[in-house]
C-alpha positions as CSV (number, residue, x, y, z in Angstrom):
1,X,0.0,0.0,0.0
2,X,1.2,3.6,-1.2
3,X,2.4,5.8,1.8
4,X,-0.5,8.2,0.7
5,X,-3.0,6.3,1.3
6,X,-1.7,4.6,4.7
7,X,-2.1,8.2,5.6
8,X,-5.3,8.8,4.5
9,X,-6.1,6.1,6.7
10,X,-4.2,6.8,10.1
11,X,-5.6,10.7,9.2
12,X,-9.3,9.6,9.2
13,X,-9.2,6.9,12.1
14,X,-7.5,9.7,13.9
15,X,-10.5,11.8,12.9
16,X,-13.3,9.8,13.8
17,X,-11.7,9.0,17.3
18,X,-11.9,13.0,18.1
19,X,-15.3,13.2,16.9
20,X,-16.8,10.1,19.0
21,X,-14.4,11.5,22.2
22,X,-16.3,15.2,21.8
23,X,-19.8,13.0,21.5
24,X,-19.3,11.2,24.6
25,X,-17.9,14.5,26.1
26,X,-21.0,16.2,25.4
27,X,-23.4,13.7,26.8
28,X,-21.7,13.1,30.1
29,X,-21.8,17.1,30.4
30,X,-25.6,17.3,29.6
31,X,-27.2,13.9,30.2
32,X,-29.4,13.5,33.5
33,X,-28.0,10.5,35.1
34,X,-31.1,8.8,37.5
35,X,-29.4,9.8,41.1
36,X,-29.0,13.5,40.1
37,X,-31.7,15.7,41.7
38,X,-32.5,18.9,39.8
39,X,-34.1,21.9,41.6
40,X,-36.9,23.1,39.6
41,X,-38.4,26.6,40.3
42,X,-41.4,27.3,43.5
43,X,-44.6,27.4,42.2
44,X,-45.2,31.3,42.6
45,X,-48.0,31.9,45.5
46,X,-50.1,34.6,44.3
47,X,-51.0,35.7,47.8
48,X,-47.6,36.1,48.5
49,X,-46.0,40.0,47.4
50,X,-44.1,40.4,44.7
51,X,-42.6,43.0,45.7
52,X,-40.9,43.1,49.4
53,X,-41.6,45.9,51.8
54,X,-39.3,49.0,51.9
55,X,-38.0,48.0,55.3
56,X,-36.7,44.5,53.8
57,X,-34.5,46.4,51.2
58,X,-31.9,48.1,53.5
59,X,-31.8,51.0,56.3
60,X,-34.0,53.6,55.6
61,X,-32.8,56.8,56.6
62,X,-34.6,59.2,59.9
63,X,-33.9,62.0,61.4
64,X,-34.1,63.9,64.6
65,X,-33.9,67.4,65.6
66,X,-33.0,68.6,68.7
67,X,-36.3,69.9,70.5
68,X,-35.8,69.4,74.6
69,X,-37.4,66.6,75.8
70,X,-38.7,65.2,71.9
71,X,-35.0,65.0,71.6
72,X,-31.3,66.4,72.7
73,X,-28.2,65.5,70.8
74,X,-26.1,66.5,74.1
75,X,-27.3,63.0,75.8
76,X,-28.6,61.5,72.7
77,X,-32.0,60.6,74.1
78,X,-35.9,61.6,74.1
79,X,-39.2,60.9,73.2
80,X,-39.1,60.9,69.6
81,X,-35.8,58.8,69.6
82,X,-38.2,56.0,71.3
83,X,-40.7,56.2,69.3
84,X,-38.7,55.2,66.1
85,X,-36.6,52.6,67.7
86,X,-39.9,51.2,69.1
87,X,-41.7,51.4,65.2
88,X,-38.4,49.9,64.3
89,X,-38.5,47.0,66.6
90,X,-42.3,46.2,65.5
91,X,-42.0,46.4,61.8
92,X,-38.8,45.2,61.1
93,X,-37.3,48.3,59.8
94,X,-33.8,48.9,59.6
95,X,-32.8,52.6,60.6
96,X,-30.2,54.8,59.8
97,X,-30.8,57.9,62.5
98,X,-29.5,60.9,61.9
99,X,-29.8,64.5,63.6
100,X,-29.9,67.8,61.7
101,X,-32.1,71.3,61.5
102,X,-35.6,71.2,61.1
103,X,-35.6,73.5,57.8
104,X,-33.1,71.0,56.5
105,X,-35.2,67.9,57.4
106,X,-38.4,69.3,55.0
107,X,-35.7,69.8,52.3
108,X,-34.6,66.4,52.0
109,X,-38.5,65.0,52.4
110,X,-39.3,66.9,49.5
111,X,-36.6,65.9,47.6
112,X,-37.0,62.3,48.5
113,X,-33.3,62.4,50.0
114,X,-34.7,61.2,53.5
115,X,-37.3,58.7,54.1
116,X,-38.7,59.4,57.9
117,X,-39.0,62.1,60.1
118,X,-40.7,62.9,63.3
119,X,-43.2,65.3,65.3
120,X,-44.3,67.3,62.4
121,X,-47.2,68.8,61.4
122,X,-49.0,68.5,58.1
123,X,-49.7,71.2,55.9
124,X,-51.0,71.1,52.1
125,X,-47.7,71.7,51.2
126,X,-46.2,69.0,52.9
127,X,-49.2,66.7,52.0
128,X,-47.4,66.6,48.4
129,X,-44.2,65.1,49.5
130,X,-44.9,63.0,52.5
131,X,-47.5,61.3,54.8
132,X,-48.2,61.9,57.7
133,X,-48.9,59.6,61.2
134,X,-49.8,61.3,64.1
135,X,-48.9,60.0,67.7
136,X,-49.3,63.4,70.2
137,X,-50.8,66.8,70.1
138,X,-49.0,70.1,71.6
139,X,-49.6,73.6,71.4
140,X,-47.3,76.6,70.8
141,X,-47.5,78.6,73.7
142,X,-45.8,82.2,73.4
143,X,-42.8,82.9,75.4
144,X,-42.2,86.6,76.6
145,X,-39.3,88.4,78.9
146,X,-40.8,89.6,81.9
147,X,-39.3,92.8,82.2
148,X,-40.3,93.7,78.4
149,X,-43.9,94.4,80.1
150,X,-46.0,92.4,77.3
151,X,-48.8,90.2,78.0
152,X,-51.1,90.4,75.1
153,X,-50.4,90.2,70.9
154,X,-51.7,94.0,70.7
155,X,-48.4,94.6,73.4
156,X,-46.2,93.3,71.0
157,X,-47.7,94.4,67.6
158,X,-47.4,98.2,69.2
159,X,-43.7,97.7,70.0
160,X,-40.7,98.3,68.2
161,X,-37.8,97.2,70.3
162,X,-38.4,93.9,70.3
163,X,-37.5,91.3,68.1
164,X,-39.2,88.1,67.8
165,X,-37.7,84.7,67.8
166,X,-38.7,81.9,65.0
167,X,-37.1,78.6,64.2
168,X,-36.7,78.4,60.3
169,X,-39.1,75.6,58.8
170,X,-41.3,75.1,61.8
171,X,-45.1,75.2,61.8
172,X,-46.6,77.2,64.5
173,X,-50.3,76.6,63.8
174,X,-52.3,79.0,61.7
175,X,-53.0,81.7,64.4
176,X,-49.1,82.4,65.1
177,X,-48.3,81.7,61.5
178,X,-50.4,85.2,60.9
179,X,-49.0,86.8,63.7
180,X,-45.3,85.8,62.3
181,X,-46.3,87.4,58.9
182,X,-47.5,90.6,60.4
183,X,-43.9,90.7,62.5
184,X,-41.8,90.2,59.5
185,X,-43.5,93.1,57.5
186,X,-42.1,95.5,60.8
187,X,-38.7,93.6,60.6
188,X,-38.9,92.4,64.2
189,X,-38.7,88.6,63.3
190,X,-35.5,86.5,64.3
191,X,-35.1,83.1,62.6
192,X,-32.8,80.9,64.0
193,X,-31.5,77.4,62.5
194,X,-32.7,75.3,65.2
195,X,-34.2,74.8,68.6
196,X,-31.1,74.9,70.5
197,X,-30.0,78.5,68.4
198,X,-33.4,79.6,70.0
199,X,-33.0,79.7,73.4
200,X,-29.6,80.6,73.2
201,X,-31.1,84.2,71.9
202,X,-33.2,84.0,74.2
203,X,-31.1,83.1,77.1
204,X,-28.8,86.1,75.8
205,X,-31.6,88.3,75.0
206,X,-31.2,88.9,71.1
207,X,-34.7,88.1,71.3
208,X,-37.3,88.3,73.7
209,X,-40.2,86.7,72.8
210,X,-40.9,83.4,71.1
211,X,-43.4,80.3,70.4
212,X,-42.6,76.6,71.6
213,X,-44.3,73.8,73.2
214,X,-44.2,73.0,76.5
215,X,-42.1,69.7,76.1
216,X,-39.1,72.2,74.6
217,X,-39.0,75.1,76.7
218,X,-39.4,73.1,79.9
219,X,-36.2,71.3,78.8
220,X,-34.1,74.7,77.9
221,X,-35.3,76.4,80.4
222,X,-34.0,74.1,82.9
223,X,-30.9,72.9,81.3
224,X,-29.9,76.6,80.0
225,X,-31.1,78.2,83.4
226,X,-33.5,80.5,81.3
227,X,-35.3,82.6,84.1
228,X,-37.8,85.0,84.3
229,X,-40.0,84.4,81.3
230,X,-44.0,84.5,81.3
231,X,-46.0,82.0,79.1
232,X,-49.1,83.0,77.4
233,X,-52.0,81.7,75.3
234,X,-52.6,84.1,72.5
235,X,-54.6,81.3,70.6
236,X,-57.2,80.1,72.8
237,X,-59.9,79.5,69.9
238,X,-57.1,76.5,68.4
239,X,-56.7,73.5,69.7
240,X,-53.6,71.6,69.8
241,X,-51.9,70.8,66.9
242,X,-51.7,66.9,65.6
243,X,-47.5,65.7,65.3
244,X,-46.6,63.0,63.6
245,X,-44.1,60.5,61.7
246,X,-43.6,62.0,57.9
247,X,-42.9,59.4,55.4
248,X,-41.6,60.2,52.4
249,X,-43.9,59.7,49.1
250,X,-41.2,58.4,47.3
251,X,-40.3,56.0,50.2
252,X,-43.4,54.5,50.9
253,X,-46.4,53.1,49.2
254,X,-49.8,53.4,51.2
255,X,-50.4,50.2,52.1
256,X,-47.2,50.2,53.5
257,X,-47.9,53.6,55.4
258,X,-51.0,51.9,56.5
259,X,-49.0,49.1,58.0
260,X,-47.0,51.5,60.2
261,X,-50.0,53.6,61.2
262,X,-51.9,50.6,62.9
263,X,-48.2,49.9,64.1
264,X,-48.3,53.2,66.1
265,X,-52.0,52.3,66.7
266,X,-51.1,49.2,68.6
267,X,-48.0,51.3,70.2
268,X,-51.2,53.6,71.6
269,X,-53.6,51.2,72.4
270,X,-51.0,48.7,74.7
271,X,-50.0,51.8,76.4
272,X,-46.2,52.4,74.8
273,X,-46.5,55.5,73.4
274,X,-47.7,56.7,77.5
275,X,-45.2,54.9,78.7
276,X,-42.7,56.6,76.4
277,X,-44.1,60.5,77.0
278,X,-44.2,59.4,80.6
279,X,-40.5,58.4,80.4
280,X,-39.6,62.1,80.5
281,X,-42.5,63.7,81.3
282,X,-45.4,64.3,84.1
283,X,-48.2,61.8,83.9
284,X,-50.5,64.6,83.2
285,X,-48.4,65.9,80.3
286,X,-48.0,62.7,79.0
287,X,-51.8,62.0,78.9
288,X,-52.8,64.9,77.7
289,X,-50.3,64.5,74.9
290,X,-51.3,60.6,73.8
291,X,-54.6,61.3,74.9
292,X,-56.3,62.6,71.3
């Protein structure tokens, strides 16, 4: 036989042997052998959400701002501090708590920046970006120096030595909000960037009259040794105004804002949320607080 063709002949042998090895390759590699279990896919429960809640998808960021007895940075405790850590433990949310100015905190709501705040008050404006939960009711009282001689609005609205502390992005209720307006048109109005700023002018008196609930100025007023000011209703005809959580729109869907109102529903109902106010308050503060 001619080398040619010998060759020919090792060359296809040699050929056909690669091409059966690659068959028998490629059914070991995809062939089910009878021992092999294969995971096949959960039926999908229909009752069961698509779509986890918020709370399941990371920390979820809240803030405080320092407000006396709501909450002080200096000893990192209060009220509202408990109330989030308590929502937290209930629902399973993960919380990143932070503390910074009031005015800052609406920013970041309406800019979806920040997901949770607390003891605000809702406004149509603030409607559009977040919801709102309520768990206590305060009123502003107005704060005056003694020796300034004013006990009544028409005192101050005929003065012109006095200036008029405000805490930039706070809501005082729509009495003192008109009164505020009427202040700023004769240049008397102070705004300061947070609580803490507030009774500092007022402890040095840059200022000498102001609006804050009792659960604030009780606080400063004792901690700061803040003396000799009166406290006044100007406002009898409102009630107190409603504070609550504010949850981002762009956070939260409202079933799952529903979830965590019948969460601080529960927290009022089994007594918590007393328990809480009472933590750092008089009983009689407290109740009347919880108590709406």
């Amino acid at each position: 036989m001619s080398r040619p063709i010998v060759r020919f002949f090792l060359g296809a042998i040699l050929l056909l042997g690669m091409i059966f090895s690659f068959i028998h390759y490629i059914d070991q590699q995809f062939k089910v052998r009878p021992n092999t279990v294969v995971d096949l896919p959960e039926p999908i429960d229909s009752a069961t959400p698509t779509m986890p809640a918020p709370w399941k998808e990371g920390k979820k960021l809240a803030a405080l701002y320092n407000s006396g007895y709501l909450y002080h940075e200096g000893v990192d405790e209060g009220i509202n501090k408990d109330v989030l850590e308590e929502l937290a433990r209930r629902t399973g949310m993960e919380l990143e708590i932070v503390v910074m100015p009031r005015a800052r905190i609406d920013n970041m709501l309406r800019e979806g920046t920040l997901c949770i705040s607390v003891s605000a008050v809702e406004t149509p404006e603030r409607a559009q970006y977040a919801y709102y939960i309520p768990y206590f009711t305060q009123k502003n009282d107005v704060l005056v120096r003694s020796e300034t001689g004013i006990t009544h609005e028409e005192d101050l609205l005929h003065r012109k030595d006095i200036r008029v502390g405000i805490i930039r992005g706070y809501y005082y209720g729509e009495h003192y909000m008109a009164l505020i307006e009427k202040l700023k048109v004769k240049n008397m109005v102070v705004e300061a960037k947070d609580t803490e700023a507030l009774y500092q002018l007022l402890k040095d008196n840059w200022i000498q009259v102001t609006f804050n609930i009792a659960s604030s100025y009780r606080y400063y007023f004792k901690t700061m040794n803040i003396e000799n000011i009166n406290v006044y209703d100007w406002a009898p005809e409102e009630g107190p105004l409603e504070r609550g959580l504010s949850l981002s729109r762009l956070h939260f869907k409202q079933e799952e804002v529903e979830q965590i109102r019948k969460t601080i529903d529960e927290m009022r109902k089994d007594g918590t949320l007393h328990n809480i106010f009472l933590k750092y308050l008089s009983e009689k503060e407290a109740r009347r607080m919880c108590d709406f």
